[in-house]
VOPAGU-2260 file (C-alpha; in pm, 1 decimal, decimal comma):
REM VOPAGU-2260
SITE   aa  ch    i         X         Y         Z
SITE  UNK   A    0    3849,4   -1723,5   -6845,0
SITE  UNK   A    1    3909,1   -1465,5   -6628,6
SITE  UNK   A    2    4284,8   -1407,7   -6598,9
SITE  UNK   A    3    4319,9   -1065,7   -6355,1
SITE  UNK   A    4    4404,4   -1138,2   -5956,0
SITE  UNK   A    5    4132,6   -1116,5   -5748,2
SITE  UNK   A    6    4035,8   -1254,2   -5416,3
SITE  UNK   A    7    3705,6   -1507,2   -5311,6
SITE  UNK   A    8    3621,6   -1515,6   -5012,9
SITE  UNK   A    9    3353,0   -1771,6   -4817,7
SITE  UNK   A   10    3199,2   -1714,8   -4499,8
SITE  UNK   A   11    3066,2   -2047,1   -4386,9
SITE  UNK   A   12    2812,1   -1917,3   -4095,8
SITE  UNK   A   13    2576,6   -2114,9   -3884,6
SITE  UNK   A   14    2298,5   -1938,0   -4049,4
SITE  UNK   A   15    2426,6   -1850,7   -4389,2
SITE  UNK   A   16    2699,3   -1924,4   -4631,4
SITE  UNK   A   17    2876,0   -1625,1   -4817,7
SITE  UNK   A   18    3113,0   -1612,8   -5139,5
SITE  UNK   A   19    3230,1   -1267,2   -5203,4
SITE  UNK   A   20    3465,7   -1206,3   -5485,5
SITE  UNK   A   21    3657,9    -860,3   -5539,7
SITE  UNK   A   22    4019,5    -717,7   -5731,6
SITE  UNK   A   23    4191,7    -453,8   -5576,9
SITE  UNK   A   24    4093,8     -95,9   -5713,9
SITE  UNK   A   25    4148,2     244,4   -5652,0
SITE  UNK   A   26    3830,9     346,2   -5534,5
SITE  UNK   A   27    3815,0     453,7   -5176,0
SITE  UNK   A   28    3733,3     115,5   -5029,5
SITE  UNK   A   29    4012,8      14,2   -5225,1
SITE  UNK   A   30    3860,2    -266,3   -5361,4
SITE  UNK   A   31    3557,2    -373,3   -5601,1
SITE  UNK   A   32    3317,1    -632,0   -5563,5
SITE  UNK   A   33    3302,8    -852,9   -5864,4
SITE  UNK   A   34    3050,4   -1134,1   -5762,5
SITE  UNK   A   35    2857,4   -1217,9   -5442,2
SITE  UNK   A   36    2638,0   -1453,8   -5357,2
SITE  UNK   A   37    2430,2   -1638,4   -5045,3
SITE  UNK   A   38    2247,8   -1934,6   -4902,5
SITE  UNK   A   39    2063,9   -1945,0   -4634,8
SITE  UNK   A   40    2214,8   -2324,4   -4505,7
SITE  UNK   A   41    2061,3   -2270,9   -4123,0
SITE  UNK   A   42    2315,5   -2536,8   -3982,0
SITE  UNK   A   43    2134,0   -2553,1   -3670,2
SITE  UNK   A   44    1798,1   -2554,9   -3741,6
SITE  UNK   A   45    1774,3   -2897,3   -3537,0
SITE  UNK   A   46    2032,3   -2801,0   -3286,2
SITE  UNK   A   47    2377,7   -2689,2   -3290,6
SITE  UNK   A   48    2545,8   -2985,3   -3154,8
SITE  UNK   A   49    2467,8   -3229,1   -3493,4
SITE  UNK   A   50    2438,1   -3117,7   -3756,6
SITE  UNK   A   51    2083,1   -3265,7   -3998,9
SITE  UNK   A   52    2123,0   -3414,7   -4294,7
SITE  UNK   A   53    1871,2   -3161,4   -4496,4
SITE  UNK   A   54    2136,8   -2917,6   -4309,0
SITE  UNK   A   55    2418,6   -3112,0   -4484,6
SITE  UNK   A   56    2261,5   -3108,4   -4807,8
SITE  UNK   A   57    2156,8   -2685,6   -4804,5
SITE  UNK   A   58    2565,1   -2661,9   -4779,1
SITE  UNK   A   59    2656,5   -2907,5   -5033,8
SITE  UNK   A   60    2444,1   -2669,1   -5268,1
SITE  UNK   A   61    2597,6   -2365,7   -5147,4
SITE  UNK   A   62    2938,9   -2528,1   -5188,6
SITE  UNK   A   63    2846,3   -2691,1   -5560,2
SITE  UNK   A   64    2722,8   -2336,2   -5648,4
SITE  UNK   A   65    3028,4   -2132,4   -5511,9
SITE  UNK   A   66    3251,9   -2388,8   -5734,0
SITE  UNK   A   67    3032,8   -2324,3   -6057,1
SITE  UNK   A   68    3122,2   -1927,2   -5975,0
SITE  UNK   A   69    3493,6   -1988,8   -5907,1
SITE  UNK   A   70    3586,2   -2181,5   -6221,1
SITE  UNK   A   71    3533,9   -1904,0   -6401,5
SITE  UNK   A   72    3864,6   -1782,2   -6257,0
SITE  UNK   A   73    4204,3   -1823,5   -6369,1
SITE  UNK   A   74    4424,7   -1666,9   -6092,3
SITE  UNK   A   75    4232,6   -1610,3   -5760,2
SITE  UNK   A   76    4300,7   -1644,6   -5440,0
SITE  UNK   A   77    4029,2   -1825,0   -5217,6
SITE  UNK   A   78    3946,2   -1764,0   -4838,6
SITE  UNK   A   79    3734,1   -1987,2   -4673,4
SITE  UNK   A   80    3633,4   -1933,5   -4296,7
SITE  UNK   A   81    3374,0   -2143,1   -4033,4
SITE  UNK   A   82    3254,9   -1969,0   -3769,1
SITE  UNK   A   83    2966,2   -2132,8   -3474,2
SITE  UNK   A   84    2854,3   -2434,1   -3606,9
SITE  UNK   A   85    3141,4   -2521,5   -3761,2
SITE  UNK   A   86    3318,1   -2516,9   -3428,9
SITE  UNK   A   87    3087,9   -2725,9   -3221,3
SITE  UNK   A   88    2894,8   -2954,1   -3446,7
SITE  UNK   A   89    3060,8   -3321,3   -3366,1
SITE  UNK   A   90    2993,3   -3413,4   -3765,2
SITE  UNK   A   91    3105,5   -3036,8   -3911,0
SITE  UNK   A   92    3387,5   -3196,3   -4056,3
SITE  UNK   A   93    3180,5   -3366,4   -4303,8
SITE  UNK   A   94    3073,3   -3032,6   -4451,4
SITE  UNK   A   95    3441,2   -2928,4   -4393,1
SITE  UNK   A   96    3607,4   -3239,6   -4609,8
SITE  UNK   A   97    3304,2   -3128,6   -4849,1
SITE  UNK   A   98    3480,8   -2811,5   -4942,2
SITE  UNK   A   99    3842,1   -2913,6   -4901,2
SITE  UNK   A  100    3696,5   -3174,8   -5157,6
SITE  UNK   A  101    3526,4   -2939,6   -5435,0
SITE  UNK   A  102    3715,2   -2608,3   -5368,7
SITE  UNK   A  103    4039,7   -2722,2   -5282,1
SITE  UNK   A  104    4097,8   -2533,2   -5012,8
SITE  UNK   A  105    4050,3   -2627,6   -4642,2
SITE  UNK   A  106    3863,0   -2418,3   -4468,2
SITE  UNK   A  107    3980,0   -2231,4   -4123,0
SITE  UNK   A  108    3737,8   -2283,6   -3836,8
SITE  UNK   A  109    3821,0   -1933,8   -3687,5
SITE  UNK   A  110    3746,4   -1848,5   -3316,0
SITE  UNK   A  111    3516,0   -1617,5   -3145,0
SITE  UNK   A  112    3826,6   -1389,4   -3074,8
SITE  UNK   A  113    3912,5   -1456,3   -3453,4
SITE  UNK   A  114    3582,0   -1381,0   -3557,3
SITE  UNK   A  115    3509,3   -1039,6   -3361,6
SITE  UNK   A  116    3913,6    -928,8   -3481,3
SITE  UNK   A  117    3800,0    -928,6   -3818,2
SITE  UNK   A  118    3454,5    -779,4   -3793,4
SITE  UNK   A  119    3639,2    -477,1   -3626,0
SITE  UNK   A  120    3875,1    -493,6   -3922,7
SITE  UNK   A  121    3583,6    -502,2   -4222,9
SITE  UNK   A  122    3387,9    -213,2   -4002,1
SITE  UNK   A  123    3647,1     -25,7   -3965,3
SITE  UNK   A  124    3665,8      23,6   -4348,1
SITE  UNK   A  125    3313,1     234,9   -4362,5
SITE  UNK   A  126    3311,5     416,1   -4045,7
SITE  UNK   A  127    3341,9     710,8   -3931,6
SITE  UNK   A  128    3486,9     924,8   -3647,5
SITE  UNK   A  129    3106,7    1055,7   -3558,1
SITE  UNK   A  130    3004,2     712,5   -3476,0
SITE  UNK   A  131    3337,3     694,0   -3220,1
SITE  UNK   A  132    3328,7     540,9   -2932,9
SITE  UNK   A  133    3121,4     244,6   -3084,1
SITE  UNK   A  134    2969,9     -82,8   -2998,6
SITE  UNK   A  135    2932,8    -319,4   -3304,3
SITE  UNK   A  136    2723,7    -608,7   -3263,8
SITE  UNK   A  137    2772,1    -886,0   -3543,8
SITE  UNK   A  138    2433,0   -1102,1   -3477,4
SITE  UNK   A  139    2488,1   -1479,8   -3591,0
SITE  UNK   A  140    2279,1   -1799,3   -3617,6
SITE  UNK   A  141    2531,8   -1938,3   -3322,6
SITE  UNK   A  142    2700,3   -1654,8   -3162,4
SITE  UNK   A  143    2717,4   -1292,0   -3169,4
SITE  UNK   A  144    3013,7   -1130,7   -3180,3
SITE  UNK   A  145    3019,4    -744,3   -2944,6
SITE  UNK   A  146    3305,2    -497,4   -3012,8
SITE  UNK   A  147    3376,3    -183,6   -2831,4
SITE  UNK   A  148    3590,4      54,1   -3036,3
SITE  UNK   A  149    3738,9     406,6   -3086,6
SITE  UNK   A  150    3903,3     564,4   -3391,1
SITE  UNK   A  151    4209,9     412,5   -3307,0
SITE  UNK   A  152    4146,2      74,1   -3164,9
SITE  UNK   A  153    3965,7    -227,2   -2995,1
SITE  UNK   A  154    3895,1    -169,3   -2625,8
SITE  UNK   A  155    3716,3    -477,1   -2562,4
SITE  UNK   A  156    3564,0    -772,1   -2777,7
SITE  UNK   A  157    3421,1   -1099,7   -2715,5
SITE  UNK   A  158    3238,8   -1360,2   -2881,8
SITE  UNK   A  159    2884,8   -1480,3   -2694,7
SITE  UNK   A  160    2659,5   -1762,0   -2724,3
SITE  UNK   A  161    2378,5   -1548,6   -2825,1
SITE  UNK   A  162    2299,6   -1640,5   -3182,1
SITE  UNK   A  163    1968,5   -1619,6   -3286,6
SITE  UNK   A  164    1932,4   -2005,8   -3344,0
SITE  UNK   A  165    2054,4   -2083,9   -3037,4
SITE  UNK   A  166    1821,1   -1854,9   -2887,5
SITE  UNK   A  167    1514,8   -1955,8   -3039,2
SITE  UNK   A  168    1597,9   -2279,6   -2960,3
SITE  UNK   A  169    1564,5   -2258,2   -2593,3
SITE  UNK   A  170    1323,9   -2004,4   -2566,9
SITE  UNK   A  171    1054,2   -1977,5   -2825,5
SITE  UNK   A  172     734,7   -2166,1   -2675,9
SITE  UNK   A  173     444,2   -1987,8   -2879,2
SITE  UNK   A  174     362,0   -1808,2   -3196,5
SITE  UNK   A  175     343,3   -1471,7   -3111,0
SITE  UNK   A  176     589,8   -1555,5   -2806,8
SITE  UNK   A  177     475,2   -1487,1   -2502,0
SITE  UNK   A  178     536,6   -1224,3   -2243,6
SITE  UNK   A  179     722,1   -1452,5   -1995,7
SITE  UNK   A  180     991,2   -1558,8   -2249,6
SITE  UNK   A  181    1090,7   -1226,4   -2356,0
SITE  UNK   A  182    1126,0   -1125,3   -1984,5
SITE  UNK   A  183    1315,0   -1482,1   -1966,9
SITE  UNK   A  184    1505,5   -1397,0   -2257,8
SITE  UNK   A  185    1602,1   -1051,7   -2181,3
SITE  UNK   A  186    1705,2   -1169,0   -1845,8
SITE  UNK   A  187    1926,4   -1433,0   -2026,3
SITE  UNK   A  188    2047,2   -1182,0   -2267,7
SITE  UNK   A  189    2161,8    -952,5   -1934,6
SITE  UNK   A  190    2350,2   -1227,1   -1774,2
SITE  UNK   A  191    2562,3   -1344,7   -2048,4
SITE  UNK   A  192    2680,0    -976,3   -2096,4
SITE  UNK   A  193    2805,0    -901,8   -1756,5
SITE  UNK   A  194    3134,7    -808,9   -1846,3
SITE  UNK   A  195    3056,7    -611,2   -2140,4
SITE  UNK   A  196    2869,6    -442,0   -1963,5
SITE  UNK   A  197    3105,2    -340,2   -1696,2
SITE  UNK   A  198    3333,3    -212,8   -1957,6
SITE  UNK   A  199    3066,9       8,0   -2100,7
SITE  UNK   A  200    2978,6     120,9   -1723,3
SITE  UNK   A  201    3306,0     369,0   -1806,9
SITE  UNK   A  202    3205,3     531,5   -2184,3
SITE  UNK   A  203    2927,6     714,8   -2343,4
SITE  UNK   A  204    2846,9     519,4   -2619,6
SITE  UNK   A  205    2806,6     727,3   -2983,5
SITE  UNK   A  206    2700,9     454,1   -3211,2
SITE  UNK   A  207    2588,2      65,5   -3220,5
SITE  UNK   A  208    2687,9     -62,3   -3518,0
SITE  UNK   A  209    2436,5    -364,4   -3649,7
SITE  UNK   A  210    2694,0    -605,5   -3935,0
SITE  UNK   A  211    2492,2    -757,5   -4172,4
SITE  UNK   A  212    2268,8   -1005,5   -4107,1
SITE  UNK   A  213    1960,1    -915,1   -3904,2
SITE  UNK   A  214    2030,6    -572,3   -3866,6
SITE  UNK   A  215    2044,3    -594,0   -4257,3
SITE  UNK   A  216    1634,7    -645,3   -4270,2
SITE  UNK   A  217    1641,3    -343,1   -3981,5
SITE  UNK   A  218    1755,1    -109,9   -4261,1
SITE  UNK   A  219    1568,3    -280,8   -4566,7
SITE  UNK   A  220    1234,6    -258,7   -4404,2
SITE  UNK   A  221    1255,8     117,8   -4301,9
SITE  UNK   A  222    1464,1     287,9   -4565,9
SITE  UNK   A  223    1402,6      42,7   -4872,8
SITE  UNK   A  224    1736,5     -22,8   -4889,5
SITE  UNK   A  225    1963,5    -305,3   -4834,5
SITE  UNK   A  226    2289,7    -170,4   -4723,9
SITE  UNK   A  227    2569,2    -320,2   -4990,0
SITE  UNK   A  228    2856,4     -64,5   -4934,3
SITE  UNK   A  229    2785,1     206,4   -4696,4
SITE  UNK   A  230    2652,7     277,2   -4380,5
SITE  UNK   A  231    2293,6     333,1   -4333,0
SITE  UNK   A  232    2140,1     506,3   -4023,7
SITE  UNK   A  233    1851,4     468,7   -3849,0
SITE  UNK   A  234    1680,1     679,8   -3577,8
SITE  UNK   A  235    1621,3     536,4   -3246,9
SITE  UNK   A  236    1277,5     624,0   -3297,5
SITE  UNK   A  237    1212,9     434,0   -3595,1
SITE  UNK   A  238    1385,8     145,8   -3448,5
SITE  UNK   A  239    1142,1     122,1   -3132,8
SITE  UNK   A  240     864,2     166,1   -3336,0
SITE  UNK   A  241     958,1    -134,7   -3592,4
SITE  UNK   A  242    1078,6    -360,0   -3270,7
SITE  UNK   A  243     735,0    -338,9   -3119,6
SITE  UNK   A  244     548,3    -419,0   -3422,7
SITE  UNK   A  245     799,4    -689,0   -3500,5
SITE  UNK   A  246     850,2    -865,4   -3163,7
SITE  UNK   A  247     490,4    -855,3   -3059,0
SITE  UNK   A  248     346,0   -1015,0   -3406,7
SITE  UNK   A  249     334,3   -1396,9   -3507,1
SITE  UNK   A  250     541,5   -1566,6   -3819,5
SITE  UNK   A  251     245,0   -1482,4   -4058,7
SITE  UNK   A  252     226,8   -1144,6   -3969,6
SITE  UNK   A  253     592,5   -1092,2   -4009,8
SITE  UNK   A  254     551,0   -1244,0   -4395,2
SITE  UNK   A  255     309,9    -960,8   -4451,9
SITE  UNK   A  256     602,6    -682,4   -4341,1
SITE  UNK   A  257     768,5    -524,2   -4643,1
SITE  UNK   A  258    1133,0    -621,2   -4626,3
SITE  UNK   A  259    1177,5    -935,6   -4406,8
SITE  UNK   A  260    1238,9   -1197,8   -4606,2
SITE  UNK   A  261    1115,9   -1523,4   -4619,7
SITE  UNK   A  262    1417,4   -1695,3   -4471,4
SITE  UNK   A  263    1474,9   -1455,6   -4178,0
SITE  UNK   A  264    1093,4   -1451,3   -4069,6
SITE  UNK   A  265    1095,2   -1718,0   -3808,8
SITE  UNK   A  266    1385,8   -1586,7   -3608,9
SITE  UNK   A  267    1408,6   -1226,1   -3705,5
SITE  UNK   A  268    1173,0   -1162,4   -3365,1
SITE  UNK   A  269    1452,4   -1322,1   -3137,3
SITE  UNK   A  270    1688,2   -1101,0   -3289,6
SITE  UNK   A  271    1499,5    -792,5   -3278,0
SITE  UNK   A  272    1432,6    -876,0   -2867,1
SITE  UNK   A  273    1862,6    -899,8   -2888,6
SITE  UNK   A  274    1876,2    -539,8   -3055,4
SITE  UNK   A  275    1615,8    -369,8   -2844,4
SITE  UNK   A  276    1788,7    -490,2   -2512,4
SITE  UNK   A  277    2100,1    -406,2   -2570,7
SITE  UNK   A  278    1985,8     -56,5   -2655,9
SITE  UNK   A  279    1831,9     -30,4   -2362,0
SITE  UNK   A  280    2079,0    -128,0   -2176,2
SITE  UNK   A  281    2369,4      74,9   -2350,4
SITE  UNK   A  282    2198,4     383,3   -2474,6
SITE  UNK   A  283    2356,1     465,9   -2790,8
SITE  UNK   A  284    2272,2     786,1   -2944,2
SITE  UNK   A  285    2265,5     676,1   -3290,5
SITE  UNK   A  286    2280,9     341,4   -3467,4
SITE  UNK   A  287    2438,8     268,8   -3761,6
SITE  UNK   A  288    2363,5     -63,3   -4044,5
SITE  UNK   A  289    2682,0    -186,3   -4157,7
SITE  UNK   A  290    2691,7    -435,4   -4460,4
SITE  UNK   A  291    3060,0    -558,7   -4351,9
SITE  UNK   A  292    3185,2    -807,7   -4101,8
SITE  UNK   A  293    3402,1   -1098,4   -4169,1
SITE  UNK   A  294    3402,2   -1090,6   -4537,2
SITE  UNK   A  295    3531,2    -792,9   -4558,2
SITE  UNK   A  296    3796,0    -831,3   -4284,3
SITE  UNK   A  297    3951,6   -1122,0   -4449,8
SITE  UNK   A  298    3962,2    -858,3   -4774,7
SITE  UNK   A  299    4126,5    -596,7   -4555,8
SITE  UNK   A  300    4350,6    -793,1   -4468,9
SITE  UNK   A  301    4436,3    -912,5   -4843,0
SITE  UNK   A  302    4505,4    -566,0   -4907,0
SITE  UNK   A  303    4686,8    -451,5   -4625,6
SITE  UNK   A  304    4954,7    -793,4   -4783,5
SITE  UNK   A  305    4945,3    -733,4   -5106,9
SITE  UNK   A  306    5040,2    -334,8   -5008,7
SITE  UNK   A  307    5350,0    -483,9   -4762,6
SITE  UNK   A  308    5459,2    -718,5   -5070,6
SITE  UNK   A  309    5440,0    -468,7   -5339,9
């Protein structure tokens, strides 16, 4: 057994389901990672609203895998967070009572507000005053989460019913998708981020941040390298290039792209329609692949407590 203090944390997302496990250390992050692990779940595969029994069973497996992990460990502390899904689903508390049941530990179905305060909180661990003001943009299965940011602190953040899911959804009709839906979706895409974008009518923006998830197989396909505890950048350039090539291309062209992977191929292309419009419409000058959002909040936060008990 393993008998030093350490801290798991689960992300239970609409898409995915995280365990991250890490002991404080005196490294500059000021932690270590000791174990992580995913599963791709996709909760919503058949809609948001109910959750599918094959859905049901993907988490089980996560769950019954994250407990095979954790009993290795004598003294931990365990997290365990639902964001989208998890919130809306009328039968997510069966996945809920799941965990409470194997992990001992009932989960926290966090809000949108929740969810974007943390993400700000595990960014703001990696970066760095060149990037300031920034925009990050946390791309989920359900939502995505937008915050606008300084050095110093949160100027606006919100939680929107953009996930990538949800999206393709409504609004995939062929295979490649045709031009009327990505007008349709852009269009959609503009509306729901009115405000956000009246706040942004009053800064120049220095950096979009992409955490995790699809901006993760941004950064894997054109450097090679999956982001794990650093930023990566990316030129604007590259980006439009990739965007095109991925956007305008059907499912079995996007198998045959280095670095998407087999579980993100059907809605990477939604996402990448999400990415390329909000560039457009915010003009960053640079843009920035984070590998932290709510994980990593929840372990900022562990530190920042153990520091004020100590």
């Amino acid at each position: 057994m393993i008998n030093e203090k350490k801290l798991a944390v689960i992300d239970m997302g609409t898409n995915t389901f995280h365990l991250l496990i890490v002991q404080r250390s005196n490294c500059k992050l000021g932690f270590k990672v000791i174990h992580r692990d995913r599963h791709y779940v996709l909760l919503a595969e058949d809609g948001i609203n109910t959750i599918s029994d094959n859905a049901i069973n993907r988490a089980r497996n996560a769950v019954d895998s994250f407990q095979s992990e954790l009993k290795k460990y004598a003294d931990i502390t365990i997290e365990i967070v639902g964001t989208e899904a998890l919130r809306v689903a009328s039968n997510g508390y069966i996945i809920n009572s799941y965990v409470s049941e194997q992990l001992g530990v009932l989960p926290s179905i966090i809000s949108g507000d929740r969810e974007a305060e943390l993400i700000f909180k595990g960014n703001k661990l990696i970066i760095g005053t060149q990037f300031s003001p920034y925009l990050i943009m946390d791309i989920g299965g359900g939502s995505t989460e937008f915050i606008l940011a300084d050095d110093n602190e949160v100027i606006f953040s919100k939680s929107y019913p953009l996930g990538v899911t949800k999206l393709f959804n409504t609004f995939n009709d062929t295979d490649p998708i045709s031009d009327s839906t990505i007008t349709n979706l852009e269009l959609y895409i503009e509306e729901q981020l009115t405000d956000l974008s009246q706040v942004l009518a009053d800064y120049t923006l220095r950096g979009l941040i992409g955490a995790s998830g699809s901006f993760e197989v941004l950064a894997t396909v054109l450097t090679g390298k999956i982001p794990n505890q650093s930023m990566v950048n990316i030129s604007l350039i590259d980006f439009n290039s990739l965007s095109e090539q991925v956007i305008l291309s059907s499912i079995e062209e996007r198998r045959n792209i280095d670095g998407i992977p087999e579980s993100r191929v059907k809605l990477v292309q939604v996402a990448f329609v999400m990415m390329r419009k909000v560039i457009d419409m915010y003009k960053p000058k640079c843009i920035g692949v984070s590998p932290f959002a709510i994980k990593e909040g929840l372990i900022s936060e562990w530190m920042n407590d153990s520091v004020s008990q100590s």
